[in-house]
C-alpha positions in Angstrom: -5.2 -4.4 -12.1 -4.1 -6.3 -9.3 -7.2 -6.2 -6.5 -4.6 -4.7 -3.7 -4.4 -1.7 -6.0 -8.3 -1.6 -6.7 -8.8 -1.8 -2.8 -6.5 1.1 -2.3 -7.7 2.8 -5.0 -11.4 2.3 -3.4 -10.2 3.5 0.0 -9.3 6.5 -1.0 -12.6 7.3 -2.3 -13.9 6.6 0.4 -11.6 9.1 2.5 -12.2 11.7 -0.1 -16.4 10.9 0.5 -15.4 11.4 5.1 -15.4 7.3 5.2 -15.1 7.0 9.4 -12.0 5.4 9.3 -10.2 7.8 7.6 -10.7 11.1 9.4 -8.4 11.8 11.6 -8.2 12.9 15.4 -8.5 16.0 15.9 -6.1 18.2 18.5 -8.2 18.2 21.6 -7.6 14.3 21.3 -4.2 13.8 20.9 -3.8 16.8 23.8 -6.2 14.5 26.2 -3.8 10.9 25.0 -1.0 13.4 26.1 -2.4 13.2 29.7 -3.1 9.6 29.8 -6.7 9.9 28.8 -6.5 8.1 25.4 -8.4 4.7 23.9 -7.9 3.1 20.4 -10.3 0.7 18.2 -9.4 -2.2 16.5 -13.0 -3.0 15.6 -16.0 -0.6 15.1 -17.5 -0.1 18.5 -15.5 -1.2 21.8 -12.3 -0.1 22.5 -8.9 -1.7 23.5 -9.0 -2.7 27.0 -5.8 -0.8 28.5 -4.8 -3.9 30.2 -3.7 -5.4 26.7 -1.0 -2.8 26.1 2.5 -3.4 27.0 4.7 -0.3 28.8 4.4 2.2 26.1 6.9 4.2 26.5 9.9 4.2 24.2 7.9 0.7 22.9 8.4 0.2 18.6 4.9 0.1 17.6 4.1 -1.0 13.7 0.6 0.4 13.0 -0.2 -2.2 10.1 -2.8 -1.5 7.1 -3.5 1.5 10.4 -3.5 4.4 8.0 -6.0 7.2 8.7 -4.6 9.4 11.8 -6.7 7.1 14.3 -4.6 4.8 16.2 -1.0 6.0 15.8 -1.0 9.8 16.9 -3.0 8.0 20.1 0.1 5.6 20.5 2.4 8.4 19.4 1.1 10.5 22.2 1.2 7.5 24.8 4.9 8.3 24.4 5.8 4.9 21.8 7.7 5.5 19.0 5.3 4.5 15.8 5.6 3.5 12.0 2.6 3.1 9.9 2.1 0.5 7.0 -0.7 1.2 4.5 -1.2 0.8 0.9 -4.2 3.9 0.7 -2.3 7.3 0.1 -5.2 9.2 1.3 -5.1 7.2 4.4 -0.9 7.4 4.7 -2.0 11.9 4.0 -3.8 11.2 7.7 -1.2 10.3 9.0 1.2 13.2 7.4 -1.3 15.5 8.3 -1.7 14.9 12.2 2.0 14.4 13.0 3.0 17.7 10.9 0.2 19.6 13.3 1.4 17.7 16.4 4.8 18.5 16.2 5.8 14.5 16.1 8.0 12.6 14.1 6.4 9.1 12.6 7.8 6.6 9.9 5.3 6.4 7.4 5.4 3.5 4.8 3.8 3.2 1.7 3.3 -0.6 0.7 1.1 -3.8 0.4 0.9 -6.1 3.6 0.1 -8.9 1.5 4.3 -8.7 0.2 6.9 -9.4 2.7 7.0 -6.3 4.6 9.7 -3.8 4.3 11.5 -4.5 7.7 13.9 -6.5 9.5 13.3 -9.0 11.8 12.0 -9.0 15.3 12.0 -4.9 14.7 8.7 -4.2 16.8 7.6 -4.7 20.6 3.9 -4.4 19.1 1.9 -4.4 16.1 -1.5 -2.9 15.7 -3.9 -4.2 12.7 -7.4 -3.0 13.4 -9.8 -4.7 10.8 -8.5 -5.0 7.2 -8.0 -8.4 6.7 -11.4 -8.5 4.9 -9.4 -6.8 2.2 -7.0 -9.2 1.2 -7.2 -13.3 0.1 -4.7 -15.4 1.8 -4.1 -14.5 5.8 -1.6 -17.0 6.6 1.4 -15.0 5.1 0.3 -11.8 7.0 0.6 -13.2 10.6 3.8 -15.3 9.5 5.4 -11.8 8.6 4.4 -10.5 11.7 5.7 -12.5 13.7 8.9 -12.2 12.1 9.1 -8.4 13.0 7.8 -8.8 16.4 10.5 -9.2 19.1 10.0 -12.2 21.3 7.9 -11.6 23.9 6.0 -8.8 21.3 2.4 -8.2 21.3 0.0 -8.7 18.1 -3.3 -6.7 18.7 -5.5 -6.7 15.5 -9.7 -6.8 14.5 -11.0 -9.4 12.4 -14.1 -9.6 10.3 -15.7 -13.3 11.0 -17.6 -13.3 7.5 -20.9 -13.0 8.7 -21.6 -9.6 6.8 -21.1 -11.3 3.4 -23.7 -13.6 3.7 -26.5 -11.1 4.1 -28.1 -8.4 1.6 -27.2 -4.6 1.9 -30.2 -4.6 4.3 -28.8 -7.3 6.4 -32.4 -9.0 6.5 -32.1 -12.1 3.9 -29.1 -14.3 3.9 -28.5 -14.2 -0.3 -25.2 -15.9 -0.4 -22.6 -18.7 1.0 -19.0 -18.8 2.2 -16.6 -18.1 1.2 -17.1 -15.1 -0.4 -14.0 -14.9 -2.7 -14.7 -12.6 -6.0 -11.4 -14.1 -7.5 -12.6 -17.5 -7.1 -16.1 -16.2 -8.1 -16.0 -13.3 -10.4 -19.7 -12.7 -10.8 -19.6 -11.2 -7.0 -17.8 -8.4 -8.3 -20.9 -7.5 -10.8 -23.3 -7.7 -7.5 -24.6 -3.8 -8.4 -24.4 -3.3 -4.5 -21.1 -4.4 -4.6 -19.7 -2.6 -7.2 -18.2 0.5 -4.5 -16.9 -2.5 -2.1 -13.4 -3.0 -3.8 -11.9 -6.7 -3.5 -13.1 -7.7 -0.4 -12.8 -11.8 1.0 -14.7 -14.0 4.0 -12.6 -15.6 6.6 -14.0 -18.0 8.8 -12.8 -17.6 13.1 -11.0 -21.2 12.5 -9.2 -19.6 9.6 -8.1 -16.7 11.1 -7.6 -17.9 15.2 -5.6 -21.1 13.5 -3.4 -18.9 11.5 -2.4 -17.0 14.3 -1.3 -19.6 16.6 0.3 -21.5 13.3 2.7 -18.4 12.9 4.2 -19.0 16.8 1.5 -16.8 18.6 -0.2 -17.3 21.7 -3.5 -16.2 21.9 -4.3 -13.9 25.5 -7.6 -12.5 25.1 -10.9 -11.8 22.4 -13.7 -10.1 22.7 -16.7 -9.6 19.7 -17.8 -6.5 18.5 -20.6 -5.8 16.0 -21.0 -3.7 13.1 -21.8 -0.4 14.6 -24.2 0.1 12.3 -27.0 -1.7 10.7 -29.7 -4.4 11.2 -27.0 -6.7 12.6 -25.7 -4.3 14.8 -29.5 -3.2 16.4 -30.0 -7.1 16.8 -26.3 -7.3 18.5 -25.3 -9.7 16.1 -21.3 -10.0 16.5 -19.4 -9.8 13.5 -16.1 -9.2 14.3 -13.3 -10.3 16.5 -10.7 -8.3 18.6 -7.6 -10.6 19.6 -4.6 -10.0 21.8 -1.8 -12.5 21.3 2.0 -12.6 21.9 5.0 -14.0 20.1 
């Protein structure tokens, strides 16, 4: 089995178990997002800062590897006109499930961002891709792709994990291994007994990611670190991840 389809398979798991990130809004918040009174998260604990968001309204927004009924029934009720990319069907059900008790109509796409994505170019004013990058090996192709669905001038807002959280054990109080973690490259991390609910998941370094970014055309605006949200690392506010607005 390819490790995309083990990852999606894990995922929904996890939904079926109430994982965070894959239980939806409920109706009071899409009613206050109605009014103007709405945030999203790319990464676990601070949100968007409103400033990054171009003039919603009637904006193409591609929520990518966004699956869950989180970020898009916000965006959706911020009057911009949304399709979701994810390769979980419990997390793509979310989305089904919101928009059917909303009243809204979204495009909802089932397939794996690590494949040319299913759309023509420079289709998008703005693509959202909170953290999920962890979950697949090579990043390079991902920001090429979207950049060629973004319209010049589009905005790229996505979470990154900086690899930090591999390094440590489930306790987060010994470092117990190196980077990069990369189970394909490595197959006895996949028989790690604490790993063995984690799916396929990979270490990318800031240089990594921040390089690939400006390599596909981007320019990078604005970061800001976020931590865990949870966890040893988190009570010691220990940044692990990375939230990045860039433009085409």
């Amino acid at each position: 089995m390819r490790y995309q389809d083990i990852n999606a398979r894990t995922i929904d798991e996890w939904v079926a178990e109430g994982w965070e990130w894959g239980t939806p809004i409920d109706h009071e918040t899409y009613e206050r997002a109605k009014r103007g009174d709405w945030q999203i998260l790319l990464t676990p604990t601070i949100p968007v800062p409103r400033g990054w968001f171009p003039d919603l309204a009637g904006a193409d927004v591609l929520g990518l590897a966004s699956g869950g009924g989180q970020q898009m029934p916000i965006l959706t009720a911020a009057r911009a006109r949304c399709t979701v990319l994810d390769y979980s069907p419990a997390q793509l059900e979310s989305e089904r499930l919101v928009a059917e008790r909303e009243g809204y109509e979204i495009e909802i796409v089932r397939a794996d961002m690590t494949q040319r994505l299913p759309f023509a170019d420079a289709r998008f004013d703005m693509v959202v891709n909170p953290v999920s990058l962890c979950y697949v090996r090579e990043t390079d192709p991902i920001w090429r792709e979207i950049a060629r669905v973004l319209r010049p001038g589009g905005v790229l807002l996505t979470g990154l994990d900086t690899g930090f959280n591999y390094v440590v054990d489930q306790e987060e109080e010994h470092i117990v291994r190196g980077l990069p973690f990369d189970p394909i490259a490595d197959p006895e991390l996949m028989a790690e007994p604490e790993l063995e609910d984690a799916g396929v998941q990979f270490s990318h370094t800031v240089g990594e990611l921040l390089g690939g970014i400006l390599h596909a055309g981007f320019t990078i605006d604005d970061v800001y670190d976020d931590v865990n949200g949870e966890g040893r690392l988190s009570e010691l506010n220990i940044p692990t991840m990375l939230a990045v607005r860039a433009h085409k």
